[in-house]
N, C-alpha and C positions, 0 to 999 in steps of 0.2 A: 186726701191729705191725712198723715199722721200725726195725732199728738200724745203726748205723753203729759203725765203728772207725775212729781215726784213730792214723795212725802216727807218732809224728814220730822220725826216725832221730838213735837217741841220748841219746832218752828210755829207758832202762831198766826206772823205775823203772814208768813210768808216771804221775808227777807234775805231768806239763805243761812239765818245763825240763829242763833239761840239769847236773848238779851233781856232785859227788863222790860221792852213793850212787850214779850208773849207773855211776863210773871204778870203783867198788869190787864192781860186781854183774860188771861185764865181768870184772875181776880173779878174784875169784871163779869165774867158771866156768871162764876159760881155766885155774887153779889147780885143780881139779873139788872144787872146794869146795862152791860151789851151784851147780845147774846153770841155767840159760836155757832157756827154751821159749816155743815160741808168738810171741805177737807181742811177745814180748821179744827171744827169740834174733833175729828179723827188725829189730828196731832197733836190734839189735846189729851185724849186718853193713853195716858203714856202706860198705865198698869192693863190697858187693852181689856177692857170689863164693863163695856157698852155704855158708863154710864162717868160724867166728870163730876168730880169729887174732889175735896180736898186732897186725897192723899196721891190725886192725879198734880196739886199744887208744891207737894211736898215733893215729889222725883221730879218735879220740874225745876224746882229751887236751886236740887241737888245738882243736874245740867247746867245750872247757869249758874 
């Protein structure tokens, strides 16, 4: 059986869009409040630079 993943950078949540729960899960981790993992931290790093940061918070802002 086949599966696929699909990524869309900036989805967080995983809901299919872009909204204020992924500005608050980014907030969140970079806080280490809850952390990100997996293909969420990866949709998290929108500047693609292995590492989430603020300014991965700021091009996220700018999507949503």
């Amino acid at each position: 059986k086949l599966s696929y993943t699909i990524l869309i950078y900036g989805d967080l949540t995983g809901e299919g869009n872009i909204n204020s729960r992924d500005l608050n899960a980014l907030m969140d981790h970079l806080t280490q409040k809850t952390m990100l993992s997996g293909i969420f931290a990866t949709a998290a790093d929108l500047d693609k630079n292995g590492t989430l940061n603020t300014k991965d918070l700021l091009y996220l802002s700018k999507l949503y």
